[in-house]
N, CA, C and O atoms as a MOPAC input file, in Angstrom:
PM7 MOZYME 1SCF
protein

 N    243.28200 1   -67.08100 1   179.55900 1
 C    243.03400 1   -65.74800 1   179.09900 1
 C    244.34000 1   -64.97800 1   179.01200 1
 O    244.65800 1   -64.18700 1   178.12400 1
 N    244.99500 1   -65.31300 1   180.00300 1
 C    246.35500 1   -64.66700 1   179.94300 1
 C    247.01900 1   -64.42500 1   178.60100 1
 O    247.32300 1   -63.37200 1   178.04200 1
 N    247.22500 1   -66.28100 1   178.07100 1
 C    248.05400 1   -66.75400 1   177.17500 1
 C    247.48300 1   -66.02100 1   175.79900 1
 O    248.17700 1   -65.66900 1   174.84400 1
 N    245.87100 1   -65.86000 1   175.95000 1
 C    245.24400 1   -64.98300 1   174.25900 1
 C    246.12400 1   -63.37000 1   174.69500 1
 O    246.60000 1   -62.53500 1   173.92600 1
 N    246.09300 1   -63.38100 1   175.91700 1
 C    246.66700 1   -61.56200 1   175.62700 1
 C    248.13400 1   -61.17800 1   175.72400 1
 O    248.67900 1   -60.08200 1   175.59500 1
 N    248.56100 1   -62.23400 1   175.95500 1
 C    250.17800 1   -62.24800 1   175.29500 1
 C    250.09600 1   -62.78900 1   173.92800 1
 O    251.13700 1   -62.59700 1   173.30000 1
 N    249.51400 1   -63.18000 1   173.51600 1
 C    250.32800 1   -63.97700 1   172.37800 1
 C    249.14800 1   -63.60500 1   171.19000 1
 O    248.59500 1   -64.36400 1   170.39400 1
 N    249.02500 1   -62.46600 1   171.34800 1
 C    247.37300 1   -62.14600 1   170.14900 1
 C    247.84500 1   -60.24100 1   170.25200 1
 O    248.10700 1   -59.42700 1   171.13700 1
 N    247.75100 1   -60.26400 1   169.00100 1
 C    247.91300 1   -58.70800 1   168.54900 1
 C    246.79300 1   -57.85700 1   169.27500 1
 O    245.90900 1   -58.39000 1   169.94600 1
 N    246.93600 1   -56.06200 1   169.02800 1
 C    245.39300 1   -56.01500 1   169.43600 1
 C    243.94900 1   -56.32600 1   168.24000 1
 O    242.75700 1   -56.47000 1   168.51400 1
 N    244.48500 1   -56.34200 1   167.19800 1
 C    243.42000 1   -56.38000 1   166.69200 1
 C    242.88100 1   -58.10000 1   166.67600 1
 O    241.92300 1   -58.44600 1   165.98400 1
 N    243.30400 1   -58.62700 1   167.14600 1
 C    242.94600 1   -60.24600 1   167.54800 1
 C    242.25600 1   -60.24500 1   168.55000 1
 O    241.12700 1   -60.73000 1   168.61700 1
 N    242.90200 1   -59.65600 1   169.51100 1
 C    242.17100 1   -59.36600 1   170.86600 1
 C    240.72700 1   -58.94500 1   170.95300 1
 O    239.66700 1   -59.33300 1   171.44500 1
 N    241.12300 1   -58.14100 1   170.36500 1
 C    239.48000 1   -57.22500 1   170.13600 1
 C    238.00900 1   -58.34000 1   169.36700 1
 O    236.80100 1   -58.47400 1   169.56400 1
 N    239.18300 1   -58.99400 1   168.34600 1
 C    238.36500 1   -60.08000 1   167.85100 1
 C    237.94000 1   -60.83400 1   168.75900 1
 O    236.81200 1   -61.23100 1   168.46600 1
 N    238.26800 1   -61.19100 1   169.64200 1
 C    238.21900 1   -62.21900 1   170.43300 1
 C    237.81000 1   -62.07100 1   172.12100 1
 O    237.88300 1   -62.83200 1   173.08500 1
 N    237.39900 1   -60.83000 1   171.93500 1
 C    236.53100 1   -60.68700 1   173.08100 1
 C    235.55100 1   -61.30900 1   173.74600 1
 O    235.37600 1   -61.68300 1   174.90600 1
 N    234.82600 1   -61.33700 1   172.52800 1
 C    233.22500 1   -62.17800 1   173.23200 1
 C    233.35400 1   -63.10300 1   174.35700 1
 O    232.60000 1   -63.34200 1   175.30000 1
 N    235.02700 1   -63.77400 1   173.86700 1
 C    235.08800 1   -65.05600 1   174.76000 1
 C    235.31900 1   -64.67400 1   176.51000 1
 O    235.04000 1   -65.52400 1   177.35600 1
 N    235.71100 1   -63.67400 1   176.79300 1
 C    236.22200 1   -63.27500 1   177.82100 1
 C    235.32500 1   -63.65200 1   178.92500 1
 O    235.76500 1   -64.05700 1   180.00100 1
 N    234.14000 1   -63.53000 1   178.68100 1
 C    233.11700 1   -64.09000 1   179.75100 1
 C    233.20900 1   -65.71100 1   179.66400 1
 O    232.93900 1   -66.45400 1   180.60800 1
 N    233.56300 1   -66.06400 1   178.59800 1
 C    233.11800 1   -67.61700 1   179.14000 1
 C    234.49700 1   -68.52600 1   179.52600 1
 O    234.63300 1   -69.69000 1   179.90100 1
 N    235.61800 1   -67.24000 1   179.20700 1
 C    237.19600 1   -67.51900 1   180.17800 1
 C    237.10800 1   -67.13200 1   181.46800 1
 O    238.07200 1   -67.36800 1   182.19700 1
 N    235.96100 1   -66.47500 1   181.99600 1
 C    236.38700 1   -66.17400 1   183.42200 1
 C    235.06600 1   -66.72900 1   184.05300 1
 O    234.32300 1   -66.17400 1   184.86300 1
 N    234.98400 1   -67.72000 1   183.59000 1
 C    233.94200 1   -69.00600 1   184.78300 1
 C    234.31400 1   -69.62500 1   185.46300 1
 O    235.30000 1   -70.28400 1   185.13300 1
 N    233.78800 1   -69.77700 1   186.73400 1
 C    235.09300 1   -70.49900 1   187.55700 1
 C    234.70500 1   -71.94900 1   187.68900 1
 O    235.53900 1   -72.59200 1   188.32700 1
 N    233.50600 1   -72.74600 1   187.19400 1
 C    233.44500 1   -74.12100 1   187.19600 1
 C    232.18700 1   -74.27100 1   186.26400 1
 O    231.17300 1   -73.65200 1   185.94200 1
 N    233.13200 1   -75.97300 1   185.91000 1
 C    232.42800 1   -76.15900 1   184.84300 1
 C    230.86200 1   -76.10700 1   185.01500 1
 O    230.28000 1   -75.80300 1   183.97400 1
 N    230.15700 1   -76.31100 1   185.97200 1
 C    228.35100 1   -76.45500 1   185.87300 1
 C    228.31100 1   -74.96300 1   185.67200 1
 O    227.16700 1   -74.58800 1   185.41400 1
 N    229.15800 1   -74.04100 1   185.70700 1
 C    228.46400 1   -72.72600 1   185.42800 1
 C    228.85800 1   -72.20300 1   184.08500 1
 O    228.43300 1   -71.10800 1   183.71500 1
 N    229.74600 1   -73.01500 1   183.24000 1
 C    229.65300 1   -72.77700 1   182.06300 1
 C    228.79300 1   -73.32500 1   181.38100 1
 O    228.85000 1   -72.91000 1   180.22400 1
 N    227.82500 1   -74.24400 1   181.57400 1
 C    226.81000 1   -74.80600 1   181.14900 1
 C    225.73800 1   -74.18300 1   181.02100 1
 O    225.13500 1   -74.12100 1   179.94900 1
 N    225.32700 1   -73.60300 1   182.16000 1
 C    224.49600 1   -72.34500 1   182.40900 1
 C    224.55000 1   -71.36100 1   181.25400 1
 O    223.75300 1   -71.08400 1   180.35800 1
 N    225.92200 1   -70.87100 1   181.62300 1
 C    225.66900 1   -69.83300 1   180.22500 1
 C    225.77200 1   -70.09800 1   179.10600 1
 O    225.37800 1   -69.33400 1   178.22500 1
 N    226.43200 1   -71.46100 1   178.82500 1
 C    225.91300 1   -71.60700 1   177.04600 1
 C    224.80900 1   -71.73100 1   177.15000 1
 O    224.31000 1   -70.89300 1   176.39900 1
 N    223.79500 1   -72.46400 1   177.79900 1
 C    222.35800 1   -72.46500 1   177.70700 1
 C    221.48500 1   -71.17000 1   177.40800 1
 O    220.76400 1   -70.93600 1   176.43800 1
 N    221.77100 1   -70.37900 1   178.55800 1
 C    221.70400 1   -68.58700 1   178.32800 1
 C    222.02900 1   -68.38200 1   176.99500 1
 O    221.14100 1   -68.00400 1   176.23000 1
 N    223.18800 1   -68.57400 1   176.58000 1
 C    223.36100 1   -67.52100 1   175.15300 1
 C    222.49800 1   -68.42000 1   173.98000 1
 O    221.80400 1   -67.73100 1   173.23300 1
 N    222.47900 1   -70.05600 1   173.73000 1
 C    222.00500 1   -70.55200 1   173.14400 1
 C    220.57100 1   -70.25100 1   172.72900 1
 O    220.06000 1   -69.83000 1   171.69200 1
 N    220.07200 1   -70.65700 1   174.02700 1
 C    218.32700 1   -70.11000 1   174.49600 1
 C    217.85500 1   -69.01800 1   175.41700 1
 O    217.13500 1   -69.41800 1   176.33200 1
 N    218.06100 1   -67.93600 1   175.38400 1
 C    217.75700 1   -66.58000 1   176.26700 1
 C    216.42700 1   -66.64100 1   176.14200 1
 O    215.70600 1   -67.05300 1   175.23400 1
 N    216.21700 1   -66.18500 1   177.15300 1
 C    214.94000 1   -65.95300 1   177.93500 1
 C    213.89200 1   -65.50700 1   176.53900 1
 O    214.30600 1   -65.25000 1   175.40900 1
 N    212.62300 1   -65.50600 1   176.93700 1
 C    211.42200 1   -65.08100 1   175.22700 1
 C    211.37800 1   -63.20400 1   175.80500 1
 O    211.24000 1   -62.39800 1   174.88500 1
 N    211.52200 1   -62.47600 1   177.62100 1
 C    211.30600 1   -61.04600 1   177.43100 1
 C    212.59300 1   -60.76300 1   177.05200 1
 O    212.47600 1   -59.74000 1   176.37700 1
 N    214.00700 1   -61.13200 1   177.09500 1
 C    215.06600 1   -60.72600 1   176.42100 1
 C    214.88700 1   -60.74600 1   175.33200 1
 O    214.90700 1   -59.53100 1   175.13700 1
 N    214.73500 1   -61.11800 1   174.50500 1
 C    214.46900 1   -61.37200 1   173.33900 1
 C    213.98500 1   -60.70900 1   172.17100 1
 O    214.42300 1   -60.44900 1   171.05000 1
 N    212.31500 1   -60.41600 1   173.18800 1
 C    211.55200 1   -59.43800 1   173.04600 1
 C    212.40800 1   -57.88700 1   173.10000 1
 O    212.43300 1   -57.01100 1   172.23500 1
 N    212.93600 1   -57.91300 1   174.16200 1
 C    213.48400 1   -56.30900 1   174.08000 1
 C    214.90100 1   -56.35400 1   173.71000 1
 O    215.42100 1   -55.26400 1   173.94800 1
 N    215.91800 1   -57.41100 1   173.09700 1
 C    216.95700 1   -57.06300 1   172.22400 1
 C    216.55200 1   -57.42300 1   170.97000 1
 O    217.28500 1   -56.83900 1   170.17100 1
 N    215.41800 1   -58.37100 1   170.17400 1
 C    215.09000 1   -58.14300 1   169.01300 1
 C    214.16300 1   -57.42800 1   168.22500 1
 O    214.00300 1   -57.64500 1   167.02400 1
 N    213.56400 1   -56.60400 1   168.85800 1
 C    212.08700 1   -55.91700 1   168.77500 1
 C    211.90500 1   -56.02500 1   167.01100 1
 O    211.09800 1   -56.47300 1   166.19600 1
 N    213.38200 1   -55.21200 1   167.04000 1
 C    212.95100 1   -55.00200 1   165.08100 1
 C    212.49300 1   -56.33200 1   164.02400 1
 O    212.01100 1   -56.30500 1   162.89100 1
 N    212.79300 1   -57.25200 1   164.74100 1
 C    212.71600 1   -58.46600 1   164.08600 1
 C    211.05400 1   -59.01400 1   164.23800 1
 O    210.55200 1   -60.10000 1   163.94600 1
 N    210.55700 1   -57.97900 1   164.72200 1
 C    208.75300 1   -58.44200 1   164.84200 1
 C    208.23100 1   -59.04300 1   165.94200 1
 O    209.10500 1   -59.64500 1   166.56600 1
 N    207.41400 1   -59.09800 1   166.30600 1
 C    206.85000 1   -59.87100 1   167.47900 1
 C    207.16400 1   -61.34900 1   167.35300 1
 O    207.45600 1   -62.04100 1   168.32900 1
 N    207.10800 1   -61.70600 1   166.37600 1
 C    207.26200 1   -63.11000 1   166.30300 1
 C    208.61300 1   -64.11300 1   166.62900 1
 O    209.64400 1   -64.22800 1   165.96700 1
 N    208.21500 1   -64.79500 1   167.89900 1
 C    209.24100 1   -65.65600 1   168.86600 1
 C    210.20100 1   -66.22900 1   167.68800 1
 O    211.40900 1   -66.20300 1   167.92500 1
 N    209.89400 1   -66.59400 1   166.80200 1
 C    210.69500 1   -67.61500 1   165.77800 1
 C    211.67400 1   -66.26900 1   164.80300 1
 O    212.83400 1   -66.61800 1   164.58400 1
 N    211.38400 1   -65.19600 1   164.38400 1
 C    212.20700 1   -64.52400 1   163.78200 1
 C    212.86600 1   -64.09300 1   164.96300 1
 O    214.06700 1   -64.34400 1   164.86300 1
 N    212.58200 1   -63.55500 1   166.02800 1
 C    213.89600 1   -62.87600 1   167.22100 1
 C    214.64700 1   -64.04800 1   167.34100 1
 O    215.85500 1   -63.86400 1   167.19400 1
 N    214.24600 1   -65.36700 1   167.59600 1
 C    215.60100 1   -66.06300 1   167.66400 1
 C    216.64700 1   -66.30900 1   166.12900 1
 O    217.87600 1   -66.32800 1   166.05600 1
 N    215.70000 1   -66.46200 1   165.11600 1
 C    216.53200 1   -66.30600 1   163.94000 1
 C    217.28800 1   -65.04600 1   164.00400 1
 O    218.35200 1   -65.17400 1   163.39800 1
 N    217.11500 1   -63.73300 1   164.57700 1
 C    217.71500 1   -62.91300 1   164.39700 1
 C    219.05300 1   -63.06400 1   165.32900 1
 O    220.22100 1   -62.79100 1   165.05200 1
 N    218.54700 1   -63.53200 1   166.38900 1
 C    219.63600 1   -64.15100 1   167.69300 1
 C    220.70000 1   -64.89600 1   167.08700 1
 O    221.89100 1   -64.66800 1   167.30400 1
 N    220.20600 1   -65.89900 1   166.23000 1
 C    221.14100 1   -66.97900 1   165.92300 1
 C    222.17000 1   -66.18300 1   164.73100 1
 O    223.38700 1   -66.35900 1   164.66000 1
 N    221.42400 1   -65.34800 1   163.90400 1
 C    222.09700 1   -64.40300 1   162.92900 1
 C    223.42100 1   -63.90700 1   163.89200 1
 O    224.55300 1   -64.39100 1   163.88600 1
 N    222.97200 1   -62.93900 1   164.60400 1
 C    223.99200 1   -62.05400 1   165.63000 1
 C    224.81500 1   -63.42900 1   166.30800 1
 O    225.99000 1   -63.09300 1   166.45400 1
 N    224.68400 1   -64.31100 1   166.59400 1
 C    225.54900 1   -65.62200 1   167.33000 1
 C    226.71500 1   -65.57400 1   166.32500 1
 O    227.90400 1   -65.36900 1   166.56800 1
 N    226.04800 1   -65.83600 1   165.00800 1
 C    227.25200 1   -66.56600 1   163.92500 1
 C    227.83500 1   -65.08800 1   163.39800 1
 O    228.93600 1   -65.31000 1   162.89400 1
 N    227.63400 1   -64.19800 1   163.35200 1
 C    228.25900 1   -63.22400 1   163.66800 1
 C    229.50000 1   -62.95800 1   164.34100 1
 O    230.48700 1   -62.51300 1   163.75500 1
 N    229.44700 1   -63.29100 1   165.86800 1
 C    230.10300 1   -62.80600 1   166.99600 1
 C    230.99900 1   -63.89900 1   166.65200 1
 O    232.20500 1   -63.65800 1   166.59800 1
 N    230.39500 1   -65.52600 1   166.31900 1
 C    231.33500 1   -66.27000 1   166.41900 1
 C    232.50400 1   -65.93200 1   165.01800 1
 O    233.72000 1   -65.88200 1   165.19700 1
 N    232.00200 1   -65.77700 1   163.98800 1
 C    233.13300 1   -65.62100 1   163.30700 1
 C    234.53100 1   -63.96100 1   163.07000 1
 O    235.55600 1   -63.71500 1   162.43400 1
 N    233.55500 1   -63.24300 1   164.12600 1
 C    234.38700 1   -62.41800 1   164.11000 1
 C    236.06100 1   -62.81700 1   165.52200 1
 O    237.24700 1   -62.48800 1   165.47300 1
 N    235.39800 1   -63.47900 1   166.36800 1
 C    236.24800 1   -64.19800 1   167.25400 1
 C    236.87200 1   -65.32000 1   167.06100 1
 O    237.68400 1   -65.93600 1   167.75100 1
 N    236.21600 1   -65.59500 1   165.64700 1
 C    237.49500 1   -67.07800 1   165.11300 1
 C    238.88400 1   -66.41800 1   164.71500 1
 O    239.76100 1   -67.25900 1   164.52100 1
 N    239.31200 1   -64.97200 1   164.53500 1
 C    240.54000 1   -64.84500 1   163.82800 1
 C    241.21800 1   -64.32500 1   165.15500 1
 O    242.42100 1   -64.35800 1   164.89500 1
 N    241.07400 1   -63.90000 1   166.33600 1
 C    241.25600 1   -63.63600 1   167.74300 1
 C    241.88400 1   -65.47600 1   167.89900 1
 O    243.11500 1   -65.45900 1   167.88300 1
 N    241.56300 1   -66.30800 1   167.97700 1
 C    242.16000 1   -67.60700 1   168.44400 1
 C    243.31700 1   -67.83700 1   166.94600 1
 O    244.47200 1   -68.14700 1   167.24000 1
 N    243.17000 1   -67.76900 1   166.27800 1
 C    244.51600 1   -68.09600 1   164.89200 1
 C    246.19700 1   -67.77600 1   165.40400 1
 O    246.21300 1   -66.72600 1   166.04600 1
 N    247.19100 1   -68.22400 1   165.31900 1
 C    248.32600 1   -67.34800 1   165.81300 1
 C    248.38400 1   -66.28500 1   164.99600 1
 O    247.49800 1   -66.03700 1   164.17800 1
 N    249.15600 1   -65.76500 1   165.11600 1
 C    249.70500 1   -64.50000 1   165.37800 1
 C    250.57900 1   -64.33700 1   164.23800 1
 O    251.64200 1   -64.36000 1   164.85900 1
 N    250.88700 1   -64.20400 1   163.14000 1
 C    251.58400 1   -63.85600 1   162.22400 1
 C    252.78500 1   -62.73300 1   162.73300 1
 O    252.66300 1   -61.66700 1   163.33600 1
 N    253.80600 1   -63.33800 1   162.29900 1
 C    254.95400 1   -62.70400 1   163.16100 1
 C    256.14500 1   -61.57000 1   161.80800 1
 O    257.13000 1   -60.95600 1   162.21700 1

């Protein structure tokens, strides 16, 4: 984590936030955990961060997976170097 915040502008940084939680795990079985978590979250999370997306279990996770590929490509230009 260090090395992204030396060597990453701020606006990289900022890109590249999301990751910050899964840089400060301190062993590997507990990073497993939380990809599982973010992959597959719970069905009442779900319920109450996708509401707008309808009752229906299969659109909140489509909406989940929407917001995933989201986050991920806004944090792909946060890992790129650094144009000098």
């Amino acid at each position: 984590m260090a090395w992204l915040l030396r060597h990453r502008g701020p606006a990289q940084r900022r890109a590249a936030e999301h990751l910050i939680g899964l840089l400060l795990v301190d062993r590997g079985r507990d990073l497993v955990g939380t990809l599982r978590r973010i992959a597959l979250p719970p069905p009442d999370w779900m319920a109450a961060r996708y509401d707008a997306a309808g009752a229906s279990r299969l659109r909140q996770y489509a909406a989940h997976y929407r917001r995933l590929g989201q986050v991920v490509s806004q944090a792909t230009p946060g890992l790129r170097p650094r144009r000098r």
